[in-house]
MOPAC internal coordinates of N, CA, C and O (Angstrom, degrees):
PM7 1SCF
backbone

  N    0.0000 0     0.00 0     0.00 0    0    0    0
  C    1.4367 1     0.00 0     0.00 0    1    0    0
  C    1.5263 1   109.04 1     0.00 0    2    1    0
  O    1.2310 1   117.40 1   -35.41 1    3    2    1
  N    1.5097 1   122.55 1   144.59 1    3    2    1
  C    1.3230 1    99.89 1  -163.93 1    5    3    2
  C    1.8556 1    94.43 1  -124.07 1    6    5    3
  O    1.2310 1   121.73 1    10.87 1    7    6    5
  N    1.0429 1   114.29 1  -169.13 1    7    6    5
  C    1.4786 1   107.49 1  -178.49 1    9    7    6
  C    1.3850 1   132.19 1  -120.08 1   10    9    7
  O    1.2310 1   108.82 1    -4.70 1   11   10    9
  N    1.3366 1   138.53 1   175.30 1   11   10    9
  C    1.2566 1   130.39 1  -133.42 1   13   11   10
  C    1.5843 1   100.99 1  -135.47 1   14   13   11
  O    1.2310 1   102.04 1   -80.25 1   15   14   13
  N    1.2526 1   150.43 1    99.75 1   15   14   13
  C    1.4464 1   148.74 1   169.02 1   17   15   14
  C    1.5373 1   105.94 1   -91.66 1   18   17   15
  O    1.2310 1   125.98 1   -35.87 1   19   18   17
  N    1.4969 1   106.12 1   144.13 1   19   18   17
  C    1.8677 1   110.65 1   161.54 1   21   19   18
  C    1.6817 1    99.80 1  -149.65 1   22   21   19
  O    1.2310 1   132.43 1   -36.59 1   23   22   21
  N    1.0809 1    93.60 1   143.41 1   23   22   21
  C    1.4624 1    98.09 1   176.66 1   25   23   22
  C    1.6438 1   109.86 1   -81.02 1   26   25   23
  O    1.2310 1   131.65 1   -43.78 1   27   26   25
  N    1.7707 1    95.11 1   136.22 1   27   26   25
  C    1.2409 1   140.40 1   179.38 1   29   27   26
  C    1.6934 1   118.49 1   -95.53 1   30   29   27
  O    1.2310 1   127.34 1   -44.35 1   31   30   29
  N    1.8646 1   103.48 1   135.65 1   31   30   29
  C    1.6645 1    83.92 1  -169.20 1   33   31   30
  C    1.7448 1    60.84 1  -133.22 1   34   33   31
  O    1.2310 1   121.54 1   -43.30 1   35   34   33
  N    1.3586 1   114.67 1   136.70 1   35   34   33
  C    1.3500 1   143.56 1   143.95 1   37   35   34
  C    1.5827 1   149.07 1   -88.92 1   38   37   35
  O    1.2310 1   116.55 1   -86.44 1   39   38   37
  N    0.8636 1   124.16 1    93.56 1   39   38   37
  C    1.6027 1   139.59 1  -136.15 1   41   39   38
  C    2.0885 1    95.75 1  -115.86 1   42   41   39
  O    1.2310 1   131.37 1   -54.11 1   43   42   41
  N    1.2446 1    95.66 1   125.89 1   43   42   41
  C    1.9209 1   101.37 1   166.58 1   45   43   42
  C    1.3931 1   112.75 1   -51.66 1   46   45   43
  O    1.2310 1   105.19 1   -34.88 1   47   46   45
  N    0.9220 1   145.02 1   145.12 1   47   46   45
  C    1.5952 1   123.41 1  -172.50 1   49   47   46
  C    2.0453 1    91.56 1   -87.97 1   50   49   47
  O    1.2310 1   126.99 1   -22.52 1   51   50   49
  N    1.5221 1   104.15 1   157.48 1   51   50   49
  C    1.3486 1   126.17 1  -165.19 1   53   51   50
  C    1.3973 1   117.68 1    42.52 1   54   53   51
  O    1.2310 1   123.53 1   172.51 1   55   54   53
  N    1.0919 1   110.84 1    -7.49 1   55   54   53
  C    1.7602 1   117.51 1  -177.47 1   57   55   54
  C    1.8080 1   109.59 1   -84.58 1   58   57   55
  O    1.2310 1   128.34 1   -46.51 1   59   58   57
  N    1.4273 1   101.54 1   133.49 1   59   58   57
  C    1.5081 1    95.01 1  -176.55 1   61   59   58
  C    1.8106 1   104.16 1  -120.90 1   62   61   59
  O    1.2310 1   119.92 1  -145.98 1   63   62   61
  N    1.6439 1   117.76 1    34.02 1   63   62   61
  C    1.5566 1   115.22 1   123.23 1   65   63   62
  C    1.6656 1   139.75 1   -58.68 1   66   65   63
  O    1.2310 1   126.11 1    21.54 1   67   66   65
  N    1.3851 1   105.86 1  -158.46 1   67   66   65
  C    1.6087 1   105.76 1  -152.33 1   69   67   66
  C    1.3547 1   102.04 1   -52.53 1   70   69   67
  O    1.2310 1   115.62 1    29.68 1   71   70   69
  N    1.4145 1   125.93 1  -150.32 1   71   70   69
  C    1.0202 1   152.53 1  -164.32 1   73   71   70
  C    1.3850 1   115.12 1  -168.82 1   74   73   71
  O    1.2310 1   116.12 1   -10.89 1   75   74   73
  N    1.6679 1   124.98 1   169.11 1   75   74   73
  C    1.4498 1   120.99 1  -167.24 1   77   75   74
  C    1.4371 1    83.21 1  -143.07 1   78   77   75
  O    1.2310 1   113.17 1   -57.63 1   79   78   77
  N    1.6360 1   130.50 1   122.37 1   79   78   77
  C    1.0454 1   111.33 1   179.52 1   81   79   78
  C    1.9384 1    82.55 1  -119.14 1   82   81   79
  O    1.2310 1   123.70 1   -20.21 1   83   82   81
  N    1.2036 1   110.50 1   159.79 1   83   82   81
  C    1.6858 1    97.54 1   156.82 1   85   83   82
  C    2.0622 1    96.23 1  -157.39 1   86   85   83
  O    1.2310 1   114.93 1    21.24 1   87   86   85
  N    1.4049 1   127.22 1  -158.76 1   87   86   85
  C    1.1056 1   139.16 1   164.76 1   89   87   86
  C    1.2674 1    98.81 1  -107.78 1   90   89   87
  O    1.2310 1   124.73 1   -60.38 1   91   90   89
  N    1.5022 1   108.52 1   119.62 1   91   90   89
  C    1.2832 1   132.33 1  -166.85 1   93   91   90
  C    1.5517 1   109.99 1   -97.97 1   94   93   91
  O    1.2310 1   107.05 1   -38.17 1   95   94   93
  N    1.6083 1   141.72 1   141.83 1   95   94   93
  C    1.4248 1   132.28 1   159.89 1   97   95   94
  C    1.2255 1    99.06 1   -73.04 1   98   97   95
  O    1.2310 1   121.81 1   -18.41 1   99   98   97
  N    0.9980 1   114.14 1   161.59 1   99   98   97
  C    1.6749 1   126.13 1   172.97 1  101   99   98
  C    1.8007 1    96.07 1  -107.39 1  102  101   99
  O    1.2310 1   128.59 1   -37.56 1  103  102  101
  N    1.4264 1   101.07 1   142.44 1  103  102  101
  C    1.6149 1    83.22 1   179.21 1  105  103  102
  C    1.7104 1    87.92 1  -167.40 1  106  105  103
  O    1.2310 1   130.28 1   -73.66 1  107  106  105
  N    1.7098 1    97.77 1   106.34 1  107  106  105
  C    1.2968 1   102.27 1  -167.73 1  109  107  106
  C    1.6818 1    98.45 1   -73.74 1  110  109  107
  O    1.2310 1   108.18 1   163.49 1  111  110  109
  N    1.2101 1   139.70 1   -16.51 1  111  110  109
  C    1.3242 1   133.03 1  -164.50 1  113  111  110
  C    1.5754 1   114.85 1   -91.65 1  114  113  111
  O    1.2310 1   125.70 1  -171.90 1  115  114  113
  N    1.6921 1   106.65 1     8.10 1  115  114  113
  C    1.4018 1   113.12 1   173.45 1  117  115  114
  C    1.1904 1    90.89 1   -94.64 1  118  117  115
  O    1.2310 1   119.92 1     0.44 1  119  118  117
  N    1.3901 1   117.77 1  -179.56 1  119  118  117
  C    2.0295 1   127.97 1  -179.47 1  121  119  118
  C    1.9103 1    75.12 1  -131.50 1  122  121  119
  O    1.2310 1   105.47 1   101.78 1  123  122  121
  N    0.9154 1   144.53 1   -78.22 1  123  122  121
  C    1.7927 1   134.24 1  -167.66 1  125  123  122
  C    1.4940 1    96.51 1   -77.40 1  126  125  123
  O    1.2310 1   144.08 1   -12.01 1  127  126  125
  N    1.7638 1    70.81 1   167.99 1  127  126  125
  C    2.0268 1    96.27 1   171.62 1  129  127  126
  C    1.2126 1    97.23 1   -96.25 1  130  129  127
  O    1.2310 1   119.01 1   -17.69 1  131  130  129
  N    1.4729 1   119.49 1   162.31 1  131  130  129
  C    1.2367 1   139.60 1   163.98 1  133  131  130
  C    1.0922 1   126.75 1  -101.46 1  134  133  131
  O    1.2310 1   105.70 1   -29.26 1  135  134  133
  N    1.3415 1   144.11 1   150.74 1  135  134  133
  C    1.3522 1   138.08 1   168.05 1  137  135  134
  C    1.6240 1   111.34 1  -153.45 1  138  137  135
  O    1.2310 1   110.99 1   -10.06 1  139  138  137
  N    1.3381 1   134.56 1   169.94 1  139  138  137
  C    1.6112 1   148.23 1  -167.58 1  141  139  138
  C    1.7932 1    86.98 1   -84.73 1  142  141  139
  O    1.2310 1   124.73 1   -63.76 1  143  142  141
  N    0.6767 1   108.52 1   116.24 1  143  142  141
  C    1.4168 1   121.86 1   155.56 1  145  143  142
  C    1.4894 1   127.56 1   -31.31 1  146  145  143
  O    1.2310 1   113.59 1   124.04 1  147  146  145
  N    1.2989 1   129.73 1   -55.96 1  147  146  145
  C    1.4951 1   156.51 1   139.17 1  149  147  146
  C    1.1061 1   109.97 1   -38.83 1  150  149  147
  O    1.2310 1   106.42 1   162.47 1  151  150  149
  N    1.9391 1   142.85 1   -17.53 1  151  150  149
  C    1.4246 1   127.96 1   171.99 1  153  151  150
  C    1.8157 1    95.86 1   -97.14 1  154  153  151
  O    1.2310 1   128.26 1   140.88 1  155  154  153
  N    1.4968 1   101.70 1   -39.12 1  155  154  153
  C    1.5365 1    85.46 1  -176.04 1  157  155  154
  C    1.1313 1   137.57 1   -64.10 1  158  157  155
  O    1.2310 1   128.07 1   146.16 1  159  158  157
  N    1.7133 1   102.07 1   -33.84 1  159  158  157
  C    1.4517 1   115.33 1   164.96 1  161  159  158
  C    1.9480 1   115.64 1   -52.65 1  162  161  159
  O    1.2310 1   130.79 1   155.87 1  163  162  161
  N    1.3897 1    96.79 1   -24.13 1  163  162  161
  C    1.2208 1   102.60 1  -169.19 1  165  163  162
  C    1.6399 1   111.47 1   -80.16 1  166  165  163
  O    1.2310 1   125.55 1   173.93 1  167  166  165
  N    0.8869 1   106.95 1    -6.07 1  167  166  165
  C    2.0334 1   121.73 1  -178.78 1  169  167  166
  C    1.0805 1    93.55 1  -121.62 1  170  169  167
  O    1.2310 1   101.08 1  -126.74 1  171  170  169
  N    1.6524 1   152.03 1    53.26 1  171  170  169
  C    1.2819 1   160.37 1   177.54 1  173  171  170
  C    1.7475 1   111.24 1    37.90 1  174  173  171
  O    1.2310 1   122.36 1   151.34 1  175  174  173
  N    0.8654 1   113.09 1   -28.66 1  175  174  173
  C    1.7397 1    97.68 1   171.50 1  177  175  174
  C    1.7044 1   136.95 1   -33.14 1  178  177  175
  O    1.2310 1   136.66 1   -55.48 1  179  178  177
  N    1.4361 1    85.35 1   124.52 1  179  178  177
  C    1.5245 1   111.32 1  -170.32 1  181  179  178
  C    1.3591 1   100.13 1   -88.51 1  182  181  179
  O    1.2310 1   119.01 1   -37.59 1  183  182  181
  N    1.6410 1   119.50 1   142.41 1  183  182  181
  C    1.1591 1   126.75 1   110.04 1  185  183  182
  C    1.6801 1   127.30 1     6.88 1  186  185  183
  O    1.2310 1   113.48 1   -69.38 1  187  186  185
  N    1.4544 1   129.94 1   110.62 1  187  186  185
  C    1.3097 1   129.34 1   145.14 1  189  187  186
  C    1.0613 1   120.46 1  -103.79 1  190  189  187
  O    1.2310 1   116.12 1   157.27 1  191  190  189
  N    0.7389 1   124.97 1   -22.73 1  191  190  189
  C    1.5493 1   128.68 1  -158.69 1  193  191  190
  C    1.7190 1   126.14 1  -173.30 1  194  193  191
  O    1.2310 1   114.66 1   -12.50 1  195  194  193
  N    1.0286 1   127.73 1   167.50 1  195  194  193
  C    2.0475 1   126.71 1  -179.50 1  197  195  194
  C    1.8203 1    80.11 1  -121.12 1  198  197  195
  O    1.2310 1   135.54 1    -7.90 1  199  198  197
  N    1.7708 1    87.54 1   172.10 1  199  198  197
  C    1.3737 1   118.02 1  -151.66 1  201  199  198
  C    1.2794 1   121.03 1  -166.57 1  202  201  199
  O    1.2310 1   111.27 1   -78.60 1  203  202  201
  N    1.3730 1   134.03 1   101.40 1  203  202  201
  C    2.0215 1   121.98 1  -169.14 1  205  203  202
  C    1.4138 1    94.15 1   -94.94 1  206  205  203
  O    1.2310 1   125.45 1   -75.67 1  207  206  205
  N    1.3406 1   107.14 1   104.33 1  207  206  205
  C    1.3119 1   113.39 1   147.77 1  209  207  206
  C    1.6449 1   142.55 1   -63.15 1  210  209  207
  O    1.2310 1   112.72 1   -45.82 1  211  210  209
  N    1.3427 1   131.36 1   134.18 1  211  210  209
  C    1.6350 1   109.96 1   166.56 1  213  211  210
  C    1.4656 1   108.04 1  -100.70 1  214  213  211
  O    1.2310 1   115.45 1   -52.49 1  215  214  213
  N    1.3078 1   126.23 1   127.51 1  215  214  213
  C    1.3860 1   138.75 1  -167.47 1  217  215  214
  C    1.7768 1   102.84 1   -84.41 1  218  217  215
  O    1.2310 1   113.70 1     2.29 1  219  218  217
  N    1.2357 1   129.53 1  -177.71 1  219  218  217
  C    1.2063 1   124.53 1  -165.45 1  221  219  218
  C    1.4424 1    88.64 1   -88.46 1  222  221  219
  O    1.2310 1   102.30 1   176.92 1  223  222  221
  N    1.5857 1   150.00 1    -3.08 1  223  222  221
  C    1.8090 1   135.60 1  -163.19 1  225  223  222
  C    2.0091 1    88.56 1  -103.67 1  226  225  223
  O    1.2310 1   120.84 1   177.75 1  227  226  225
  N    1.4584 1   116.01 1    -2.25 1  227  226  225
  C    1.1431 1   114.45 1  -154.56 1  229  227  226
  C    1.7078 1   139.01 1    80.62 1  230  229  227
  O    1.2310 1   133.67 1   179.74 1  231  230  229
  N    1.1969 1    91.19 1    -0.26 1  231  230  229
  C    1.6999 1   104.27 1  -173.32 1  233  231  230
  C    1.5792 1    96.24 1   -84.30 1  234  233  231
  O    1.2310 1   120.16 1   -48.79 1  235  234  233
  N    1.3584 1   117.29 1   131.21 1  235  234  233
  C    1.2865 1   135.45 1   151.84 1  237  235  234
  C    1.0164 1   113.92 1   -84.03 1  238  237  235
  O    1.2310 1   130.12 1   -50.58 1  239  238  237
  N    2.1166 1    98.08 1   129.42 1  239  238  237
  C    1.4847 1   117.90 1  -171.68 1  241  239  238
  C    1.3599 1   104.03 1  -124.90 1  242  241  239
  O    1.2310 1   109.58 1   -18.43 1  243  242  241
  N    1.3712 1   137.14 1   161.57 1  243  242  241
  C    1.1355 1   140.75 1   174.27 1  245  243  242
  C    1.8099 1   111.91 1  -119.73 1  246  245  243
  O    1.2310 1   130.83 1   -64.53 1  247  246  245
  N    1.5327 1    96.71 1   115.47 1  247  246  245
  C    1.1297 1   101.25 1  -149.20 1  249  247  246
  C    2.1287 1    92.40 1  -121.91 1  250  249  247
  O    1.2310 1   121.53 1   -43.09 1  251  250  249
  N    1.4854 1   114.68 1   136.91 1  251  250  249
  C    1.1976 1   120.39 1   171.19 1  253  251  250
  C    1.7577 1   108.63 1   -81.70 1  254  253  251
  O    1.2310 1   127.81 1   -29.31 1  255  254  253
  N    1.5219 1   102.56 1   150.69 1  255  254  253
  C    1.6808 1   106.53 1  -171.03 1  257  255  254
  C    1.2629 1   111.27 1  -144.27 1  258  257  255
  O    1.2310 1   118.75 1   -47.88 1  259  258  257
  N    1.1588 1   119.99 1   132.12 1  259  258  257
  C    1.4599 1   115.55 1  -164.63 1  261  259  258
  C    2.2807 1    93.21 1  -134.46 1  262  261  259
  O    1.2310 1   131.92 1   -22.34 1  263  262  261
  N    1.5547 1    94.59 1   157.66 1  263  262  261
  C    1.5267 1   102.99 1  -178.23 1  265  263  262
  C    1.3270 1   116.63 1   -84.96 1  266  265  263
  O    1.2310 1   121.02 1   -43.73 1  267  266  265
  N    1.3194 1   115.66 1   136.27 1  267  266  265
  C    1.7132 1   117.76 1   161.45 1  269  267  266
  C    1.8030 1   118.37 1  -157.66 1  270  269  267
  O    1.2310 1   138.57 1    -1.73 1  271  270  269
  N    1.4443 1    81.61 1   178.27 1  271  270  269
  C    1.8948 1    81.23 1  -167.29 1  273  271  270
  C    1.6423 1    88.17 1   -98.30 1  274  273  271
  O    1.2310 1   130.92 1   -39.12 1  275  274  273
  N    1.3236 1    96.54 1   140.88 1  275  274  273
  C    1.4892 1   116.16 1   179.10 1  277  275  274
  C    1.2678 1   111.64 1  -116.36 1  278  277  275
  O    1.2310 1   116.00 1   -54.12 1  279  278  277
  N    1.4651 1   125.20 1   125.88 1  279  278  277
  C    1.6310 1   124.49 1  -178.81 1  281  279  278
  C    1.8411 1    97.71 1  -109.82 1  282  281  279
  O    1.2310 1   128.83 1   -63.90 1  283  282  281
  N    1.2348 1   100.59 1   116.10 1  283  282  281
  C    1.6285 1    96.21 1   154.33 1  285  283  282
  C    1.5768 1   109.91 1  -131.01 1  286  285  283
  O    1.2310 1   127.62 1   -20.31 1  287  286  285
  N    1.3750 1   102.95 1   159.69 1  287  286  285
  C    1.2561 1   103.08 1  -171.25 1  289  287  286
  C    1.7394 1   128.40 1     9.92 1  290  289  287
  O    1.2310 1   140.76 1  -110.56 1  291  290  289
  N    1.6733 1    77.33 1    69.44 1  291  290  289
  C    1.5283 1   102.81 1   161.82 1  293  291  290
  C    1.9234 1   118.49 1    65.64 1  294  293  291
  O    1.2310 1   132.18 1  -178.53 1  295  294  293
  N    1.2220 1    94.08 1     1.47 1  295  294  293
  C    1.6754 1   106.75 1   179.70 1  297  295  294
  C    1.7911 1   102.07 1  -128.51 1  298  297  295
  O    1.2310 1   135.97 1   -46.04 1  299  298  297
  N    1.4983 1    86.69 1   133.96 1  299  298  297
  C    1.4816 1   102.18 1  -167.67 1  301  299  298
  C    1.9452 1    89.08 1  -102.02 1  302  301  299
  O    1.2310 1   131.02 1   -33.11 1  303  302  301
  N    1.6765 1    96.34 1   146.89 1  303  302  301
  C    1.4010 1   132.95 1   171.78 1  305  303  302
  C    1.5050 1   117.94 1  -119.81 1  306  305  303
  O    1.2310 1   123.25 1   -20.15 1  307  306  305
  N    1.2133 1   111.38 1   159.85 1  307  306  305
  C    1.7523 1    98.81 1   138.22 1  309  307  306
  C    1.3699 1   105.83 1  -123.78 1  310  309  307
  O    1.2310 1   133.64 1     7.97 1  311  310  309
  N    1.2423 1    91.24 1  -172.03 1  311  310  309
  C    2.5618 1    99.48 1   179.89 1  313  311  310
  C    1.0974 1    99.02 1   173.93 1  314  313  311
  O    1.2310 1   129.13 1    14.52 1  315  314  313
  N    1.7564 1   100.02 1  -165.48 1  315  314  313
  C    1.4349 1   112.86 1  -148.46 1  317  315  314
  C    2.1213 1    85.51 1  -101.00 1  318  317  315
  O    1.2310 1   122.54 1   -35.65 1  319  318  317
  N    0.7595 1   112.74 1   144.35 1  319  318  317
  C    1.6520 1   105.51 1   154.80 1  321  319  318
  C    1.6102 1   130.93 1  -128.99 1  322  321  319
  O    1.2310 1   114.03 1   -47.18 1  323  322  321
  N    0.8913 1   128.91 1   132.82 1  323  322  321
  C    1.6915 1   119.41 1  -151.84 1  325  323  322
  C    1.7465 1    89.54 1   -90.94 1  326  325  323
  O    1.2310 1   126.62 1    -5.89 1  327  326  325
  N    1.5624 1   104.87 1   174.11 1  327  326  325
  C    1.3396 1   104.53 1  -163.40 1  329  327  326
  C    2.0043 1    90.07 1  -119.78 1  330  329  327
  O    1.2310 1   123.97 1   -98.19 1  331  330  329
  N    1.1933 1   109.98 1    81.81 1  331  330  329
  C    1.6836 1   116.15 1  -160.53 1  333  331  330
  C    1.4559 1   104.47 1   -64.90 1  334  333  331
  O    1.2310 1   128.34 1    20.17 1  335  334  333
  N    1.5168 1   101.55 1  -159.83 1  335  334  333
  C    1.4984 1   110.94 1   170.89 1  337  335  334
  C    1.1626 1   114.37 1   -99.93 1  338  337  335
  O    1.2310 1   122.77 1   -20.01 1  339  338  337
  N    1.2680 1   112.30 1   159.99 1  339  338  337
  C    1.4074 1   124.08 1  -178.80 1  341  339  338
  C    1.5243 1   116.86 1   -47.03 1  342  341  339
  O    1.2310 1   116.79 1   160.47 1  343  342  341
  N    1.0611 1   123.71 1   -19.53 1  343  342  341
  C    1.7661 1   141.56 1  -169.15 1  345  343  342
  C    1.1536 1   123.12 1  -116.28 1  346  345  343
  O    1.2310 1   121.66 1   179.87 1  347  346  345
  N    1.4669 1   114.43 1    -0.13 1  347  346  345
  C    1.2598 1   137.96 1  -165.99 1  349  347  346
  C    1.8906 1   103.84 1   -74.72 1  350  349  347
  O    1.2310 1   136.83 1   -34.50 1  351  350  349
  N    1.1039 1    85.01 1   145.50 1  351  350  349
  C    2.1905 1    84.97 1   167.19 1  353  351  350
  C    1.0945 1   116.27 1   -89.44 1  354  353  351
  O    1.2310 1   107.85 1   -70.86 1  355  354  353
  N    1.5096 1   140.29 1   109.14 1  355  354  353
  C    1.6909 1   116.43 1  -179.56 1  357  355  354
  C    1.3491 1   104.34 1   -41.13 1  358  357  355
  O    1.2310 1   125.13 1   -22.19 1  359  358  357
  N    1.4815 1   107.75 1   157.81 1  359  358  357
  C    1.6648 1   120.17 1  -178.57 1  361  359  358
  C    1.6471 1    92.96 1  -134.84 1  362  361  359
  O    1.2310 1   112.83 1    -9.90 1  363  362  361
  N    1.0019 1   131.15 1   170.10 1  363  362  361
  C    1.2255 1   156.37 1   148.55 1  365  363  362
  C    1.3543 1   128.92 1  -125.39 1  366  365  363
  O    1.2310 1   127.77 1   -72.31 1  367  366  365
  N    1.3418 1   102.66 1   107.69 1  367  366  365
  C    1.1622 1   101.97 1  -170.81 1  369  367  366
  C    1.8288 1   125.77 1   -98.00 1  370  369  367
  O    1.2310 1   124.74 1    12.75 1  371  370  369
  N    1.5146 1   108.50 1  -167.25 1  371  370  369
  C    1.6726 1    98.41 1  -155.00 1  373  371  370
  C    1.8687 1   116.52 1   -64.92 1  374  373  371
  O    1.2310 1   134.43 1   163.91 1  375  374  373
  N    1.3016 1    89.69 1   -16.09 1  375  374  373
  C    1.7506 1   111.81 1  -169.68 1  377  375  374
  C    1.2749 1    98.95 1   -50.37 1  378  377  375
  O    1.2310 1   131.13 1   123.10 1  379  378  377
  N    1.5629 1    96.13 1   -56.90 1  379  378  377
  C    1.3660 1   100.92 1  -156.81 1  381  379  378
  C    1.8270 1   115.30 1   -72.91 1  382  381  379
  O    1.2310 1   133.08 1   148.98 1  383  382  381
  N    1.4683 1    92.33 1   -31.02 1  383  382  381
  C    1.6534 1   110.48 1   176.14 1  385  383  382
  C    1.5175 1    97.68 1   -40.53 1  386  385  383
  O    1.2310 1   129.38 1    83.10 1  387  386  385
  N    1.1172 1    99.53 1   -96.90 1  387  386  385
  C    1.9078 1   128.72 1   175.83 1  389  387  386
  C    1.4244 1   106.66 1   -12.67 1  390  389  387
  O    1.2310 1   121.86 1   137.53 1  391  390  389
  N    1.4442 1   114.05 1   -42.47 1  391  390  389
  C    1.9379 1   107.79 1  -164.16 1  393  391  390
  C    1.4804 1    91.86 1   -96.48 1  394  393  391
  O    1.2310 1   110.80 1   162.52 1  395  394  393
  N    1.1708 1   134.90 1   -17.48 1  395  394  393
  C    1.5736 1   126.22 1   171.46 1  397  395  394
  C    1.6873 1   106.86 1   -74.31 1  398  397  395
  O    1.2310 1   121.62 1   148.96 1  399  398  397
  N    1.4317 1   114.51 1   -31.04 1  399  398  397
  C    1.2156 1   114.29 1  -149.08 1  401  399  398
  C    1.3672 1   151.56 1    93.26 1  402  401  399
  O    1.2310 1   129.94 1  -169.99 1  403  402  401
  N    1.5171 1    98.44 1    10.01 1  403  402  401
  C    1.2719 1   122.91 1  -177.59 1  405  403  402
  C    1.7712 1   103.36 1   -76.89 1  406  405  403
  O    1.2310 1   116.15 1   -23.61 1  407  406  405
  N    1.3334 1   124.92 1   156.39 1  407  406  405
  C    1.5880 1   122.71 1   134.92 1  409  407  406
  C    1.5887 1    97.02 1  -142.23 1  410  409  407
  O    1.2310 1   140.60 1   -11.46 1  411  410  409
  N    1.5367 1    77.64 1   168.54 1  411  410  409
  C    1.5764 1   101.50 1   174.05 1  413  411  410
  C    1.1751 1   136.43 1   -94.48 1  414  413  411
  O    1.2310 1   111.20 1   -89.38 1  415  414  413
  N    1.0444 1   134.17 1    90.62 1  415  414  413
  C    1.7975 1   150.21 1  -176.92 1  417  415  414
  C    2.3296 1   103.80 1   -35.18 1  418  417  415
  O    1.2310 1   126.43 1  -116.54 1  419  418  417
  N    1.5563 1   105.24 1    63.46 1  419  418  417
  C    1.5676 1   100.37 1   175.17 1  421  419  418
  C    1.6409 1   119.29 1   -25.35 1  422  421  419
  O    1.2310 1   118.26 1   135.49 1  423  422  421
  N    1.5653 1   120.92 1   -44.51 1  423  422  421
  C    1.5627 1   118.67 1  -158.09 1  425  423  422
  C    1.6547 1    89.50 1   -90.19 1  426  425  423
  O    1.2310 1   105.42 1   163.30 1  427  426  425
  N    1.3329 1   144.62 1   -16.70 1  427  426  425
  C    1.4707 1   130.56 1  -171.96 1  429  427  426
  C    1.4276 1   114.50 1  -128.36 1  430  429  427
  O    1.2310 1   128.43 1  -169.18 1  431  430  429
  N    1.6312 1   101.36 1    10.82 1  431  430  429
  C    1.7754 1   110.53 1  -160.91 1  433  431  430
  C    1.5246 1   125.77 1    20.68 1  434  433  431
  O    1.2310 1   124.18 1  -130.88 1  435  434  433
  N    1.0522 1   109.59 1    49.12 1  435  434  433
  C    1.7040 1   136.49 1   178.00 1  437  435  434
  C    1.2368 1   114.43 1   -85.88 1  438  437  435
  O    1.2310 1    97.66 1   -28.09 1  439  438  437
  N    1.2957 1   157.42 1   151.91 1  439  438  437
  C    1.4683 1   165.70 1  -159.25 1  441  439  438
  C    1.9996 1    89.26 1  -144.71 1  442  441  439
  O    1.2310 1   137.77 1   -60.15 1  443  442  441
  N    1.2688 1    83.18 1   119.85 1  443  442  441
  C    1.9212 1   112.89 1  -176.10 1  445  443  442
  C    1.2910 1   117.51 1  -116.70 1  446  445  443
  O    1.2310 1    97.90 1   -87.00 1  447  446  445
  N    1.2746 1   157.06 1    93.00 1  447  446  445
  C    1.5797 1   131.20 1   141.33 1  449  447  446
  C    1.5188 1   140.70 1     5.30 1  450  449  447
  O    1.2310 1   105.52 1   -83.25 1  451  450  449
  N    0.5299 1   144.44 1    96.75 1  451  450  449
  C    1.4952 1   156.59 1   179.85 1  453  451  450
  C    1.7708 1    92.30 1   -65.63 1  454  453  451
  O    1.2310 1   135.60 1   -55.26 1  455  454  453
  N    1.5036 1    87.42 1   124.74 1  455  454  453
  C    1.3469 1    98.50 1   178.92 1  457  455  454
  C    1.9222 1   116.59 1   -75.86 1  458  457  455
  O    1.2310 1   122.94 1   176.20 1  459  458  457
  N    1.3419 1   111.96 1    -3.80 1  459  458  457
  C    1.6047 1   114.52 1   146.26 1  461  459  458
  C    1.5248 1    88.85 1  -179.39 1  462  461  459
  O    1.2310 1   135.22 1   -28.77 1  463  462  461
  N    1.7469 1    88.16 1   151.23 1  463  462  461
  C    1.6002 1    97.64 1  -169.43 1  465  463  462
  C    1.7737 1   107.16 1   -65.64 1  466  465  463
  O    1.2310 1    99.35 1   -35.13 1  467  466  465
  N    1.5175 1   154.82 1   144.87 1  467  466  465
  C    1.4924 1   137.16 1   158.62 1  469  467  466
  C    1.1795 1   117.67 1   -61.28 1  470  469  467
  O    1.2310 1   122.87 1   -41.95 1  471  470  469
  N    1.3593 1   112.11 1   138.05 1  471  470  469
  C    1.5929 1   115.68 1   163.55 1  473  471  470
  C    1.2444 1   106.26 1  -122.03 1  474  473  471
  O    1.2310 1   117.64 1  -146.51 1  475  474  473
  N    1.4917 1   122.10 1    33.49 1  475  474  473
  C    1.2272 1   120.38 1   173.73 1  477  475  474
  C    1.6753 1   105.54 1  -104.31 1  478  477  475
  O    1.2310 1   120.10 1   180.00 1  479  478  477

């Protein structure tokens, strides 16, 4: 199965400085997005809060997370975003998918619209 990137534009929430845009993995089996630590800081984003993550080897990491508005394909969100490593791949994770309205097409690994988000 192979994998799925879309570009991500990341915004401070109410703040109308830089932005962090990069090519994001899509990775429905994360619950947060990820990002380099050094770009977010670099678009003023703070720290809210710590977080123990389990990474895909199973090792629990404790990871800082700060809020922002995330635009993908053309529909704006906000979410949680972790404050990664320097070497890290941005990821996007399912949170953010789901509250934009995005899903992911498993048999063509395609990113689709949802013809309306459920609130049931």
């Amino acid at each position: 199965m192979g994998s799925t990137h879309v570009m991500v534009k990341m915004r401070v929430l109410g703040a109308g400085n830089g932005s962090y845009e990069a090519n994001f993995l899509v990775d429905t089996g994360a619950t947060d997005s990820l990002a380099p630590a050094s770009s977010l800081h670099k678009i003023g984003l703070k720290p809210v809060g710590k977080k123990k993550y389990e990474l895909a080897d199973g090792n629990k990491v404790e990871y800082e997370f700060g809020l922002v508005e995330i635009t993908v394909m053309d529909e704006i969100t906000a979410g949680r975003v972790i404050f990664g490593p320097e070497n890290a791949e941005p990821i996007l994770g399912v949170t953010a998918l789901e509250s934009a309205g995005i899903s992911v097409d498993p048999a063509s690994q395609t990113l689709r619209m949802l013809p309306a988000i459920p609130l049931k």
